[in-house]
C-alpha positions as CSV (number, residue, x, y, z in Angstrom):
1,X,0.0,0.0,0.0
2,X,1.2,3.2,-0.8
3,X,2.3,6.3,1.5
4,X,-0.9,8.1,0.4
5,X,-2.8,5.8,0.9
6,X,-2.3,4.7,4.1
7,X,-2.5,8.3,4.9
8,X,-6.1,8.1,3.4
9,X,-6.8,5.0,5.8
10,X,-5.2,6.5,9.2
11,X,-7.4,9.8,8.2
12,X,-10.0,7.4,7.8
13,X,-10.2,5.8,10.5
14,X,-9.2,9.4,12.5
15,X,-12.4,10.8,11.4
16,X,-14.7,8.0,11.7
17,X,-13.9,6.9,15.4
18,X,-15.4,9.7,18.3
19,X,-14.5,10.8,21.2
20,X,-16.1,10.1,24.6
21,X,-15.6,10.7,28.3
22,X,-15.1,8.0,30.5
23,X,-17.6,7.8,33.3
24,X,-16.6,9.6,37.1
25,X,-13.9,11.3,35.1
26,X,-13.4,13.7,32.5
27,X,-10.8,12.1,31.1
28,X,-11.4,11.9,26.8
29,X,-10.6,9.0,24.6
30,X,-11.0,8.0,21.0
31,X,-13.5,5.6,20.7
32,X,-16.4,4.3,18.1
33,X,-13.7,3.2,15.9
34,X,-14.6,0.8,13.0
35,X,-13.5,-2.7,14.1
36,X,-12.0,-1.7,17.8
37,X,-14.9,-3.6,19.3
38,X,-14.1,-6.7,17.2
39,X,-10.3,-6.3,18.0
40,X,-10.8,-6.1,21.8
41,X,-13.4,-9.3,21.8
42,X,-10.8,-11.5,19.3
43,X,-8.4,-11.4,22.0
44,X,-10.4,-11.5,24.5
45,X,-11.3,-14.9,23.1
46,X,-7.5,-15.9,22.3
47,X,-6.3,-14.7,25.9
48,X,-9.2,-16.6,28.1
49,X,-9.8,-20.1,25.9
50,X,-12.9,-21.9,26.5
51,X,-15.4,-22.2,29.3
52,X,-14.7,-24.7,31.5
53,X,-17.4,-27.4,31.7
54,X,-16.2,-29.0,28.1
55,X,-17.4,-32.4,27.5
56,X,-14.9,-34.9,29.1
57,X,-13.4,-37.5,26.8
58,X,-12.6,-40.1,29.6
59,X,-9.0,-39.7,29.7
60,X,-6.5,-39.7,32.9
61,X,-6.8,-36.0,32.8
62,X,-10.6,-35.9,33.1
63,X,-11.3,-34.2,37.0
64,X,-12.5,-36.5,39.7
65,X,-16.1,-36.1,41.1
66,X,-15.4,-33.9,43.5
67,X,-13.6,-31.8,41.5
68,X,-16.4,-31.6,39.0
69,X,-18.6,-31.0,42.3
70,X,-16.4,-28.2,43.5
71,X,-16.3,-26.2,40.1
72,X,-20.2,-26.8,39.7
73,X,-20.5,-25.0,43.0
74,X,-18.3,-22.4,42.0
75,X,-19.9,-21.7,38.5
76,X,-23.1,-21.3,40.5
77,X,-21.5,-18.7,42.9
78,X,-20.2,-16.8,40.3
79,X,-23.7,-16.9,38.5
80,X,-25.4,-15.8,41.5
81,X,-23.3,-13.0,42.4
82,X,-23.3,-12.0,38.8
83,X,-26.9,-12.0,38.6
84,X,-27.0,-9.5,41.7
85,X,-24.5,-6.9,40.4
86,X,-26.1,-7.3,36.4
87,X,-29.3,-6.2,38.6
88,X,-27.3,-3.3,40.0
89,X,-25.8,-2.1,36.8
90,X,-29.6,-2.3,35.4
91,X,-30.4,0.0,37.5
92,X,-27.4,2.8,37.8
93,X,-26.8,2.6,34.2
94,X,-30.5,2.6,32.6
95,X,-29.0,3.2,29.4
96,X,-26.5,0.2,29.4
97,X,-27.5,-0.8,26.1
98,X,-26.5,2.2,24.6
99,X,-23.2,3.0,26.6
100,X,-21.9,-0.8,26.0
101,X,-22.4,-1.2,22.1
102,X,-22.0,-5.0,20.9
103,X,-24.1,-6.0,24.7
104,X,-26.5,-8.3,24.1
105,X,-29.7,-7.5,25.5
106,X,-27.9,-5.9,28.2
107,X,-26.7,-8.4,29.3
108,X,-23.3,-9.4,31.1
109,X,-22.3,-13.0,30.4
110,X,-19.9,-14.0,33.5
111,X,-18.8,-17.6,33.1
112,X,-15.4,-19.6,34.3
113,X,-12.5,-20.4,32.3
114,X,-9.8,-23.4,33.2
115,X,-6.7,-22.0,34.6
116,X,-4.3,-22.5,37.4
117,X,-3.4,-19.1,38.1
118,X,-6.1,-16.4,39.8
119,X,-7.3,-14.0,37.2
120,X,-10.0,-12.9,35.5
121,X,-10.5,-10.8,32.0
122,X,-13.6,-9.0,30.0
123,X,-14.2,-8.5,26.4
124,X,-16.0,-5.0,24.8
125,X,-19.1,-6.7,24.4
126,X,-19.8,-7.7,28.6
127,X,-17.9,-10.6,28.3
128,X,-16.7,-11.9,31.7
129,X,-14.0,-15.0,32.5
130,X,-12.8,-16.0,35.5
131,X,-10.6,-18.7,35.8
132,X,-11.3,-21.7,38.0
133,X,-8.1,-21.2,40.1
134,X,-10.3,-18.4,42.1
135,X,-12.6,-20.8,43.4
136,X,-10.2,-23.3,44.9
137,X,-9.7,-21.6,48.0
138,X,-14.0,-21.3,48.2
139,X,-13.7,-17.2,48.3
140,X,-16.9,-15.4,50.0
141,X,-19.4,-14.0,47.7
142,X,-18.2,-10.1,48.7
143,X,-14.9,-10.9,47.4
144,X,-15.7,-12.6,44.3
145,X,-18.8,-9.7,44.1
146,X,-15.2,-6.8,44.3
147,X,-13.5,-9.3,41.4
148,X,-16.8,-9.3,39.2
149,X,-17.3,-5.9,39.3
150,X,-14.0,-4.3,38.7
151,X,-14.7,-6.0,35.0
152,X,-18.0,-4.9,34.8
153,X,-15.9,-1.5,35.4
154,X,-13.8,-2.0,32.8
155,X,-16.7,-2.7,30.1
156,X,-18.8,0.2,31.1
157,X,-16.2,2.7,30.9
158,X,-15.3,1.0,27.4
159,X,-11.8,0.5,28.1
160,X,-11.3,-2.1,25.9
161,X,-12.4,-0.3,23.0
162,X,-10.3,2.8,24.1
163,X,-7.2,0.0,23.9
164,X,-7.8,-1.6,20.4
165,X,-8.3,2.0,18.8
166,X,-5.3,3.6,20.5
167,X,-3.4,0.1,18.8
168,X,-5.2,0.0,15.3
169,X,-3.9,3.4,15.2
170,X,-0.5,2.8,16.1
171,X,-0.2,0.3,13.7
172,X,-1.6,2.4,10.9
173,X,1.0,5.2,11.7
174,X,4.0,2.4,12.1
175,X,3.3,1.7,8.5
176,X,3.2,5.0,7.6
177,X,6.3,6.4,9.4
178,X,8.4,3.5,9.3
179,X,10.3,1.8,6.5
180,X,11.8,-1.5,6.2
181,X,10.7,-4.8,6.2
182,X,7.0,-6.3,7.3
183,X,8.2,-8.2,10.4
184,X,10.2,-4.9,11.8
185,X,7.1,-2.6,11.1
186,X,5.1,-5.6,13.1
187,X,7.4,-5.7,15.9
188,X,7.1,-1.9,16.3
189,X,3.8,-1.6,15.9
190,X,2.9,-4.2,19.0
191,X,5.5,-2.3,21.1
192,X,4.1,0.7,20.4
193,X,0.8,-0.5,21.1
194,X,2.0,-2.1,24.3
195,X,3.9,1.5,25.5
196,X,0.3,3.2,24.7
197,X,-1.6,0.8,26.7
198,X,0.4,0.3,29.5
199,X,0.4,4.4,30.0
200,X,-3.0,4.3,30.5
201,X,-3.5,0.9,32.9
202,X,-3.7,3.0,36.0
203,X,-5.7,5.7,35.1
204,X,-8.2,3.1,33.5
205,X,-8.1,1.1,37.0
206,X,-9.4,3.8,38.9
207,X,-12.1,4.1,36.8
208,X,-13.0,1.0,36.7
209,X,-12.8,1.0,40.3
210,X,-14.8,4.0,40.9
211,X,-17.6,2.5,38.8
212,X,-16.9,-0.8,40.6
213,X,-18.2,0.7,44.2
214,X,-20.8,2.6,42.5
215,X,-22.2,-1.1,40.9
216,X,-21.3,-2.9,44.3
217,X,-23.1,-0.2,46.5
218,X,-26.4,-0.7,44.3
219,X,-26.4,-4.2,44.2
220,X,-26.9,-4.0,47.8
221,X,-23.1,-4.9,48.8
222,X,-21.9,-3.4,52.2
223,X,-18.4,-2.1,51.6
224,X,-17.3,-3.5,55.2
225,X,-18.0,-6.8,54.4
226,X,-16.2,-6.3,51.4
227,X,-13.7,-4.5,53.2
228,X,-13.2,-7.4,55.8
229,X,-12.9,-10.1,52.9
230,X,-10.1,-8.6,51.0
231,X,-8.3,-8.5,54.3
232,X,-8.4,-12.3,54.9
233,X,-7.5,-12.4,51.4
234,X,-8.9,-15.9,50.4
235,X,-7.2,-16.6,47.5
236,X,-3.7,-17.3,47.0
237,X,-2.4,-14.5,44.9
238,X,1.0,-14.5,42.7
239,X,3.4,-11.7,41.6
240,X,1.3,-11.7,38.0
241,X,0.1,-8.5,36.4
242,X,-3.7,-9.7,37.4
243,X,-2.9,-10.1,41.4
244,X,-0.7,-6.6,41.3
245,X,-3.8,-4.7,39.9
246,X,-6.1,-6.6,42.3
247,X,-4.1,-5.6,45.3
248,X,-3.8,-2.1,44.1
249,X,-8.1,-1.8,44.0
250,X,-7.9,-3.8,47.0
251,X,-6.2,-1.3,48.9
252,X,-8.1,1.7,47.4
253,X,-11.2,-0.4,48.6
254,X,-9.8,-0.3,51.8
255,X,-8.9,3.4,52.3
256,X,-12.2,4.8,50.8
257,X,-13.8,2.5,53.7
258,X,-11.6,3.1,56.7
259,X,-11.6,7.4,55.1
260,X,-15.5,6.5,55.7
261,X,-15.1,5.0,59.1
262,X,-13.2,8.2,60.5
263,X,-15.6,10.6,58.8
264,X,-18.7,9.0,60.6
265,X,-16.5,9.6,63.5
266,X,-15.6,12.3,63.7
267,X,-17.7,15.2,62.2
268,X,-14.8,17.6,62.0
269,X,-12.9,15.5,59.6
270,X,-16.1,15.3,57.3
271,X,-16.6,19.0,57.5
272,X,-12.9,19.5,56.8
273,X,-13.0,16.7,54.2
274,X,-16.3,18.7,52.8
275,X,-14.1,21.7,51.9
């Protein structure tokens, strides 16, 4: 393709995405871009795999009864809990349909994923996986509410979306700017892409957290209890990008409820705090 007209396409593409504000903030992205939905789902289907209750074949790696017991009970936590804060987001965000394009009626779809390391990812479209390593250790239904609803966080403020444009971007300009070979323009691109999101991982967690304890509240949640499950900490977390970010909302949880706890108090700090 030639210079001008992959100047066309990144014009294109410029022109045709929109910009939006993320919700609790005033931050402003580029999103509505043809195809970033599609992107962000594609991998979040590549990253998460398939559900977890596939057919067994019989072989020595099929799980025992109990096993199968224990993730049955676990798929129907998760359900439950999801059903609670889907009510919740109902209700805060009326117009869900419209501020989650690609949702199906509306509707979140939480469901469990194999994997031996805690974690849990969401696609554009309200997507939701967890893997089954978060219900070995049998978490409370607080905890696992706090894990579900960071994601639903993440899809309501469209972050996904804002990801996959700022990378389909990237790459247009790569190809643009950059000569040489196919496999060098490649490598650039996805660093470039990677330097782009990364720069915006913290910002987008507090969103997604503010929105988090606005969903949890609703639902009917009490942020102590949710406050006293992180503390025992239930599940067995590792040094991986997933358990870092969950400690770091974790302890924002925390402070927002123990800054509560002193306000109620003492009035003076609220009045101060007021100001």
């Amino acid at each position: 393709m030639s210079c001008a007209s992959l100047l066309f396409v990144a014009a294109a593409l410029l022109g045709m995405s929109g910009c939006a504000t993320a919700p609790n903030q005033e931050r402003t992205r580029m999103l509505d871009m043809p195809l970033a939905s599609t992107h962000a789902d594609l991998s979040f289907s590549m990253s998460t795999g398939a559900r977890q209750y596939a057919a067994c074949e019989g072989d020595s790696g099929c799980p025992t009864a109990a096993d199968r017991d224990a993730a049955q009970r676990f798929a129907l936590q998760v359900a439950r809990v999801a059903a609670v804060l889907q009510n919740g987001a109902q209700r805060l965000f009326p117009n869900l349909a419209q501020r989650v394009p690609g949702m199906v009626g509306s509707q979140f779809d939480v469901h469990v994923v194999e994997g031996d390391q805690p974690g849990s990812a969401s696609s554009a479209n309200g997507r939701i996986a967890l893997t089954a390593a978060l219900g070995a250790h049998m978490p409370y239904d607080d905890w696992m509410a706090f894990v579900i609803a960071r994601e639903m966080g993440h899809v309501i403020a469209r972050h996904h979306e804002e990801n996959s444009a700022s990378s389909i971007v990237t790459s247009v300009l790569m190809n643009i700017l950059i000569p040489g070979s196919s496999l060098l323009k490649s490598l650039l691109s996805a660093g470039g892409a990677e330097i782009a999101a990364r720069s915006k991982q913290e910002v987008q967690a507090l969103e997604a957290d503010l929105i988090a304890l606005e969903l949890l509240q609703e639902a009917g949640f009490r942020m102590r209890d949710i406050y006293l499950t992180l503390l025992l900490d239930p599940v067995q977390l590792d040094d991986g990008p997933w358990s870092t970010s969950f400690r770091n909302s974790s302890r924002y949880l925390i402070a927002e409820v123990r800054r509560s706890d002193v306000a109620e108090r003492s009035p003076s700090f609220a009045v101060a705090a007021a100001r």
